[in-house]
N, C-alpha and C positions, 0 to 999 in steps of 0.2 A: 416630940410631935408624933402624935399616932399615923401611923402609915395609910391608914383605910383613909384616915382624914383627909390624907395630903390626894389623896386617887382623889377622893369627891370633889378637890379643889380644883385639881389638874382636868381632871374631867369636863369639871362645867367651863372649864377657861377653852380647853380646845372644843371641846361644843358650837360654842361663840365663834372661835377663830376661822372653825369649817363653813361658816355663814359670811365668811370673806373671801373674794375672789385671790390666787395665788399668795394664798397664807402659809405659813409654814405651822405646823403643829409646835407645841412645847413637850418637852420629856422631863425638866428638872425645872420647877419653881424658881428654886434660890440661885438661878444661877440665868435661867431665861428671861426672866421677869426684871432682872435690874437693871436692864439701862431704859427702862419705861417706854419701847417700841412695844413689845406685847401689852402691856397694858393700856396703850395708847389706841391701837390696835381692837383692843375688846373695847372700850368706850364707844370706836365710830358706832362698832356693830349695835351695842345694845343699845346706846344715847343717839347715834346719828350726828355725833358730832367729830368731826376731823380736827383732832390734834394737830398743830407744827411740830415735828419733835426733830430732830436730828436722826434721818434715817437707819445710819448705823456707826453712834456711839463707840469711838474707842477709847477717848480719854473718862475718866473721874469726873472731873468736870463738866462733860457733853453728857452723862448718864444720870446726873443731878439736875443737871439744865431739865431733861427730858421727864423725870418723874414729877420734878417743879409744876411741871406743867399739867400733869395728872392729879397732881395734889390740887393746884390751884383750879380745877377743871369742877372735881369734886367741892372743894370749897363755894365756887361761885352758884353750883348747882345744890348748894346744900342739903348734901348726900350724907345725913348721921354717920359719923364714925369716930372710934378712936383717936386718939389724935398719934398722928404716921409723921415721920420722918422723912425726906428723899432719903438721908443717908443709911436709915434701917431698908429702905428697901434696895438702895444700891449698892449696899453691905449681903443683901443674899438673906436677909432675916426671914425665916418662917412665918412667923406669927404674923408678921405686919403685912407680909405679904397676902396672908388668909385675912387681915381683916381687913383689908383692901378690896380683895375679890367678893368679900361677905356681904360687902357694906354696898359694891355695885348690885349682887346679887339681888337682893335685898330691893333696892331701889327700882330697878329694873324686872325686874320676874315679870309682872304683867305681859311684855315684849317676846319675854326670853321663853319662858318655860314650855311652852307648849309651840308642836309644830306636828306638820301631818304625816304619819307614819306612809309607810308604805302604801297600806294598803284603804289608805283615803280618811281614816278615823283620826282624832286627836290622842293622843299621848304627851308626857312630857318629857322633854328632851333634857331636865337640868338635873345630873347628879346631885346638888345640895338640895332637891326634893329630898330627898334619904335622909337627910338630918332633919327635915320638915322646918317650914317659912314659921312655922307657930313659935321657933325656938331660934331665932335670928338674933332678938335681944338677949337671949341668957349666952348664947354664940359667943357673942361680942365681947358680954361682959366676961366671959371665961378666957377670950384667947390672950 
C-alpha cells in the first residue's frame, strides 16, 4: 500500500472526525478503524445518521457486531462498493478499509468537501480531492 495513499485516507477520515464534538483523531487505519466505532463515527458526520454500535469493543465478536452494522448501513443506503467483509476490516486489512472510506467518500463529497476557510472564502477540506472524484471508479476498481 503506498504511504501517500494511506495519508490521503487518514486525512479525509480525521477531516470528518474534527466535525465531531469530542472525537478523538486516528493515527493508524488498520488498527483504529476495526472495531467499526470510527467508522460508525464518520457515517453520523457525513450521512447524519447515528449508528448503535458498541461503544468500546473488546471482544471479536463486538467488533464484527459493530462493522455489521456499517456494512449494513452502506448496504441499505446503497452506497457502490466492493463487496467488504466485517472480518477484513476487523482483521486490520488496508485495502478494504480504503475502499470503505472511498466508496463513503464518494457518496458523500457534496456534504463533505467543501467548508469555509478561515478567511470566509470556500476551499475544500477533503484530501481525496488529490486523487480527484473523476477517478473514484478506476480507485475502486484498482484497490
Amino acid at each position: 500500500m503506498d504511504s501517500n495513499q494511506c495519508k490521503v485516507y487518514l486525512g479525509w477520515v480525521n477531516s470528518q472526525l474534527r466535525k465531531k464534538k469530542d472525537q478523538n483523531l486516528i493515527k493508524d487505519m488498520g488498527v483504529d478503524m476495526a472495531d467499526g466505532t470510527i467508522l460508525a463515527a464518520v457515517i453520523e458526520v457525513v450521512a447524519g445518521k447515528k449508528l448503535e454500535v458498541i461503544p468500546a469493543p473488546s471482544q471479536h465478536d463486538e467488533k464484527l457486531t459493530n462493522v455489521n452494522q456499517v456494512l449494513r448501513f452502506m448496504k441499505s443506503s446503497r452506497i457502490p462498493m466492493h463487496p467488504i467483509s466485517a472480518e477484513e476490516i476487523v482483521s486490520g486489512d488496508l485495502r478494504s478499509i480504503m475502499r470503505l472510506i472511498l466508496a463513503l467518500a464518494a457518496r458523500y463529497r457534496p456534504n463533505t468537501v467543501r467548508q469555509t476557510s478561515r478567511h470566509g472564502g470556500k476551499k475544500s477540506s477533503s484530501p481525496l480531492s488529490v486523487v480527484g472524484y473523476a477517478q473514484v471508479d478506476s480507485l475502486l476498481k484498482s484497490l
